[in-house]
RODO-2510 file (C-alpha; in nm, 4 decimals, decimal comma):
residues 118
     n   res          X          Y          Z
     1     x     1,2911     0,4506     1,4742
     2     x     1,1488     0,4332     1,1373
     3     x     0,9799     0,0933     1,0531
     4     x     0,8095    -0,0297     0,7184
     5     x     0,5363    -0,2736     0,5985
     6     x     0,4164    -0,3390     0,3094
     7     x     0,0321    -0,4758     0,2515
     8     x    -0,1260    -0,6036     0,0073
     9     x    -0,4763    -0,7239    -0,0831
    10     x    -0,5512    -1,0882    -0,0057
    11     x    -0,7825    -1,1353    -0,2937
    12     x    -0,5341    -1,0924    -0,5732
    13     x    -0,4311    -1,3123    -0,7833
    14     x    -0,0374    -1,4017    -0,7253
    15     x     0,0857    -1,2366    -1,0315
    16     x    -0,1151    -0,9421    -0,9595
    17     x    -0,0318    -0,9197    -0,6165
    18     x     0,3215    -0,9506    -0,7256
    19     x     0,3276    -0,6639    -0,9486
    20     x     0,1900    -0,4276    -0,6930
    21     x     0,4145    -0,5011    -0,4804
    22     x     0,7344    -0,3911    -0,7234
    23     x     0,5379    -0,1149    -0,7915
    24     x     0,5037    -0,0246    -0,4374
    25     x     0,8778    -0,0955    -0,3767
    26     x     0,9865     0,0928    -0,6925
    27     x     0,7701     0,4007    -0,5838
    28     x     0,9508     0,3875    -0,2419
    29     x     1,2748     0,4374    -0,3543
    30     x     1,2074     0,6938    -0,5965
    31     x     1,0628     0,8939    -0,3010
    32     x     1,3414     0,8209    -0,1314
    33     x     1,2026     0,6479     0,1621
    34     x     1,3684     0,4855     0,4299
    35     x     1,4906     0,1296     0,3049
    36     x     1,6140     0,0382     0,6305
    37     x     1,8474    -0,2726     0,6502
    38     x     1,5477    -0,5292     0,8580
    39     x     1,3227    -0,6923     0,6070
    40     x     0,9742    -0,5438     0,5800
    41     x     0,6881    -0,7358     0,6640
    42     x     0,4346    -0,7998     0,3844
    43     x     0,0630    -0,8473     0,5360
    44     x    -0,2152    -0,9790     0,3260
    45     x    -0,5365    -0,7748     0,4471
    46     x    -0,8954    -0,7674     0,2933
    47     x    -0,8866    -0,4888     0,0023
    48     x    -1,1632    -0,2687     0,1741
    49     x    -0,9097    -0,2331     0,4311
    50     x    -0,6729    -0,0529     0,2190
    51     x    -0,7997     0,2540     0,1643
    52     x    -0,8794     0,2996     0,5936
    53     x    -0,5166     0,1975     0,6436
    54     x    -0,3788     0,4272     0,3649
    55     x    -0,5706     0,7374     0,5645
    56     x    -0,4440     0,6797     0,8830
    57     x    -0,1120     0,6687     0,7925
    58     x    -0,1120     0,9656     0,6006
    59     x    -0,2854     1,1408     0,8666
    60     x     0,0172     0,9861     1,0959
    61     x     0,2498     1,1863     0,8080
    62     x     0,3717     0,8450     0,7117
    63     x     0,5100     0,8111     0,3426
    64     x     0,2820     0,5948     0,1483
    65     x     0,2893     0,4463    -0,1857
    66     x    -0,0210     0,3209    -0,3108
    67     x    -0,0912     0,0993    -0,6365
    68     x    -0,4723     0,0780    -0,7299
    69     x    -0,6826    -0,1059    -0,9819
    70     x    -0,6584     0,1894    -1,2093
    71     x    -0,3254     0,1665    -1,2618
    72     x    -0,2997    -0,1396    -1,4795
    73     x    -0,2718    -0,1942    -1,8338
    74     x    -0,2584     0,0339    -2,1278
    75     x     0,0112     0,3037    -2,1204
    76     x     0,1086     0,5511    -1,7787
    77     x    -0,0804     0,8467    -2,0020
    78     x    -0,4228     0,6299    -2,0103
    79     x    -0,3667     0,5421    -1,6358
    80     x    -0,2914     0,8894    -1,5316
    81     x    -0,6664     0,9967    -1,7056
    82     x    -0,7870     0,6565    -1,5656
    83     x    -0,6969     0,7550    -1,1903
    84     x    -0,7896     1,1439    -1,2152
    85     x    -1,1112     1,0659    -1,3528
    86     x    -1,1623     0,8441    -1,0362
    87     x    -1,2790     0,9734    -0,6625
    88     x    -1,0303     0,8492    -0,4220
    89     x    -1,3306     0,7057    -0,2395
    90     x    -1,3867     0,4102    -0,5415
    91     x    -1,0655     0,3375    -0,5928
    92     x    -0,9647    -0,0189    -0,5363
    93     x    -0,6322    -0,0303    -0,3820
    94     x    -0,4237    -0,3225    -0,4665
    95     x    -0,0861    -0,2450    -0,2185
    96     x     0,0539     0,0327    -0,0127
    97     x     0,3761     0,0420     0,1166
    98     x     0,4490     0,2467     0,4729
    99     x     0,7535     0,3688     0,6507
   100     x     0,6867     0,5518     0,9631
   101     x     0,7288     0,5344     1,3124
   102     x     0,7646     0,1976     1,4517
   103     x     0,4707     0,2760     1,6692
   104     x     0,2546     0,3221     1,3946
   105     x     0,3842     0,0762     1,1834
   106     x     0,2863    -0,1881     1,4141
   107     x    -0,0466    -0,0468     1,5100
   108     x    -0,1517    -0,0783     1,1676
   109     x    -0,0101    -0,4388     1,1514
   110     x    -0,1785    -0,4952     1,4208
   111     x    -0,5223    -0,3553     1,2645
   112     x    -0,4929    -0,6062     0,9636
   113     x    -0,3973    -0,9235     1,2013
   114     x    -0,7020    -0,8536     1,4416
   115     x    -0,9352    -0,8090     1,1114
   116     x    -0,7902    -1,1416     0,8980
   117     x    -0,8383    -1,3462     1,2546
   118     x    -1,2195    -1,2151     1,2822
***
């Protein structure tokens, strides 16, 4: 069974936070992604925790939609230099969006729950 989640970095700002998250939706269903008909969880998780979970589900072969720092104002064409100018390793995710197996899905939950309750 495929399961999603959506997280998103607990340090934003809710406006901010808010936008990454449409954009994280958005960029699911242009992938065409499973929407599923069960609400997605969203987790809040600390933003250095992003870029770990983003790897392991890729790894997993999850789909994953990411929205970073570098993808904010100006226009897409100064974004697009902005984020291929930029090592994956410093970029500051701001939300990712997952659909995978349920397993996974809820391994990684789990991962962000265990590290907010440290």
């Amino acid at each position: 069974m495929t399961a999603r989640v959506a997280f998103v970095a607990a340090d934003l700002p809710f406006g901010v936070a808010a936008n990454a998250l449409a954009h994280v939706a958005l960029g699911f269903a242009t992938l065409g992604a499973p929407s599923g008909s069960e609400p997605a969880p969203i987790v809040l998780t600390a933003n250095s925790r992003l870029a770990t979970l983003r790897r392991q589900a890729r790894a997993a072969g999850a789909a994953v939609v990411d929205f970073t720092a570098g993808m904010t104002g100006e226009t897409w064409v100064e974004q697009l230099a902005r984020m291929a100018a930029l090592p994956e390793a410093e970029q500051r995710y701001y939300a990712l969006a997952i659909a995978g197996p349920a397993p996974l899905i809820e391994s990684l939950v789990a991962q962000a729950d265990a590290e907010a309750a440290a």
